[in-house]
Residue frames as qw, qx, qy, qz and C-alpha x, y, z in Angstrom:
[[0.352, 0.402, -0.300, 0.790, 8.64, 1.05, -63.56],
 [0.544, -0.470, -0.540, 0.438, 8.44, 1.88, -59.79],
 [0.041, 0.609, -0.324, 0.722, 8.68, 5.43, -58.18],
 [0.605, -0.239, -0.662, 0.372, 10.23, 5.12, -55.27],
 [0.315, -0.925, -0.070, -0.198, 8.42, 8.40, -52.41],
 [0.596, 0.254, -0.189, 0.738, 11.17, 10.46, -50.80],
 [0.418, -0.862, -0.280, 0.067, 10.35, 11.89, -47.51],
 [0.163, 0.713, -0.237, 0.639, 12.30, 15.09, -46.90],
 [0.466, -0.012, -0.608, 0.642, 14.51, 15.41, -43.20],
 [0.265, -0.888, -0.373, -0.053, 12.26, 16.67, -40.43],
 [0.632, 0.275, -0.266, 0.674, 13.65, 20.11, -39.17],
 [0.514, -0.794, -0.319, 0.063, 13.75, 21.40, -35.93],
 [0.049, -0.744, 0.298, -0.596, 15.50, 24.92, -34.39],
 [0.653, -0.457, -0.412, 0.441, 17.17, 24.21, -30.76],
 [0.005, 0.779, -0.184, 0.599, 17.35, 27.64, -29.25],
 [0.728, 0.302, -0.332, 0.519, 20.32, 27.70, -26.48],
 [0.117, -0.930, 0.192, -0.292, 21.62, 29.58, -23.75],
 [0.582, 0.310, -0.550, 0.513, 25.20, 29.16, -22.76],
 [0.502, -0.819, -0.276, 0.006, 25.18, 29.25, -18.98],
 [0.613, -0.226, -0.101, 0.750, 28.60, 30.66, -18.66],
 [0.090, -0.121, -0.115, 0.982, 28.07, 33.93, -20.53],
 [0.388, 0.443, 0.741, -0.322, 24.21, 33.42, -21.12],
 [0.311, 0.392, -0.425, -0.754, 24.30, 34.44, -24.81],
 [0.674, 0.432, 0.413, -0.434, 21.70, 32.95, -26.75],
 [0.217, -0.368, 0.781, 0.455, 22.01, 30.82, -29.60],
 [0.851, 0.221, 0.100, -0.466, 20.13, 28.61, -32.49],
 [0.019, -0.452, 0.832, 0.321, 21.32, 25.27, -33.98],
 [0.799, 0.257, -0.241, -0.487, 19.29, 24.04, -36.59],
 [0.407, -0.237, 0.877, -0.098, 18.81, 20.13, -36.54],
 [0.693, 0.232, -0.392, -0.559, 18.00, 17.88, -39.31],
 [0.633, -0.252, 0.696, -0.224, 16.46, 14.73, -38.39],
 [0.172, -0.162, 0.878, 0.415, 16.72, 11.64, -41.04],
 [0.693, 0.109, 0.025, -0.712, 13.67, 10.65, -42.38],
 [0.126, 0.163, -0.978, 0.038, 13.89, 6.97, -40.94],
 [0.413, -0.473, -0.653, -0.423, 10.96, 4.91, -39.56],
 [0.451, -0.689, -0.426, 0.375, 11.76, 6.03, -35.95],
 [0.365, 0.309, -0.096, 0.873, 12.65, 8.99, -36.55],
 [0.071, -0.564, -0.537, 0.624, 11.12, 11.62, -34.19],
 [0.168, 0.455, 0.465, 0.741, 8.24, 13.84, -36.38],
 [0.038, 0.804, 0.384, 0.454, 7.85, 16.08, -33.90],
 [0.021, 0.644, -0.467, 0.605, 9.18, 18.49, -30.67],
 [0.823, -0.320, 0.209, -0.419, 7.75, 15.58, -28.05],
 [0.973, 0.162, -0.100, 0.134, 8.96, 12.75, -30.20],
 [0.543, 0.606, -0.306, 0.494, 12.54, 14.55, -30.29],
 [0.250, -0.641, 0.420, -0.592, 12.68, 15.07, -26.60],
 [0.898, -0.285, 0.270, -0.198, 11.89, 11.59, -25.82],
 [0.702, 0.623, -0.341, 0.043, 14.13, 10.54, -28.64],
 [0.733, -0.506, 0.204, 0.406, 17.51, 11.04, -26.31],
 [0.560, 0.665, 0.219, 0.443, 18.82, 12.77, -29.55],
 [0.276, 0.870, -0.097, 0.396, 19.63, 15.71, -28.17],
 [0.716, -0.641, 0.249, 0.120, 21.60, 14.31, -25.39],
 [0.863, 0.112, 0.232, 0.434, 23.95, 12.88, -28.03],
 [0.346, 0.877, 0.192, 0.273, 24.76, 16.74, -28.98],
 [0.583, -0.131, -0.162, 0.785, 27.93, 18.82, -28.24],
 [0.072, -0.982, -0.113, -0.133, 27.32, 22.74, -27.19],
 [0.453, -0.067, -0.029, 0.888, 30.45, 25.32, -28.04],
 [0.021, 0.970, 0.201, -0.135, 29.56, 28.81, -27.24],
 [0.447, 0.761, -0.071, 0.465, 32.03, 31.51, -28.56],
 [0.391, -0.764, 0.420, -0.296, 33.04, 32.22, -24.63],
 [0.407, 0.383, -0.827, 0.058, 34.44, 28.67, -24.67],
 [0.476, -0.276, 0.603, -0.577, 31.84, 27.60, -22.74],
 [0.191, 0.113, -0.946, -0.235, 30.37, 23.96, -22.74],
 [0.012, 0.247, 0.741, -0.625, 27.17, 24.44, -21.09],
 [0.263, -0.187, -0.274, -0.906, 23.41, 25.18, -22.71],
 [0.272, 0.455, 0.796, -0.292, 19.98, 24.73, -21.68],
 [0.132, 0.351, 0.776, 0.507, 17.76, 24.12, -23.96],
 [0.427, 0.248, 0.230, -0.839, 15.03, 27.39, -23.56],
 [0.391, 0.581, -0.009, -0.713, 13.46, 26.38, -26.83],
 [0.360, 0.082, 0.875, 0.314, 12.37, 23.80, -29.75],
 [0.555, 0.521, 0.077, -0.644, 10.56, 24.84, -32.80],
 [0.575, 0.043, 0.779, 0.244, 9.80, 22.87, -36.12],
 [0.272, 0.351, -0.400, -0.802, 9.96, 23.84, -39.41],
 [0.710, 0.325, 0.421, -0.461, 6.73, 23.01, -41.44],
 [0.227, -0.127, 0.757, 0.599, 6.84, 21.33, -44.28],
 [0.590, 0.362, 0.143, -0.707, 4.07, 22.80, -46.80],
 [0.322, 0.350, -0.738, -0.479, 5.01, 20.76, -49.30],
 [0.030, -0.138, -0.989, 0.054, 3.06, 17.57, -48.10]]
């Protein structure tokens, strides 16, 4: 019998700022846990990943810049 390892989804915070009414935002991001996957805030910026993202702000704007990337740790490894 086999056990088969189960890597957990890397997760990373994008903190936001609508440029229309400049309200601040987070939007958690879970990344698969493929063999490219980006496993950290460098890798994920090179990625092109977060180009692929849509930003709605509550003013109906469509505009953010990124201020901010953080990664949740995983103690568990």
């Amino acid at each position: 019998m086999s056990v088969a390892l189960r890597r957990k989804p890397r997760l990373f915070t994008l903190h936001i700022r609508c440029d229309n009414c400049l309200r601040e935002s987070a939007r958690r991001l879970e990344v698969a846990p493929v063999d490219d996957a980006p496993s950290d805030v460098d890798e994920l910026v090179e990625s092109g990943l977060i180009g692929t993202l849509r930003f709605n702000c509550i003013c109906a704007g469509l505009v953010g810049q990124i201020i901010g990337i953080s990664q949740e740790r995983d103690y568990g490894l």
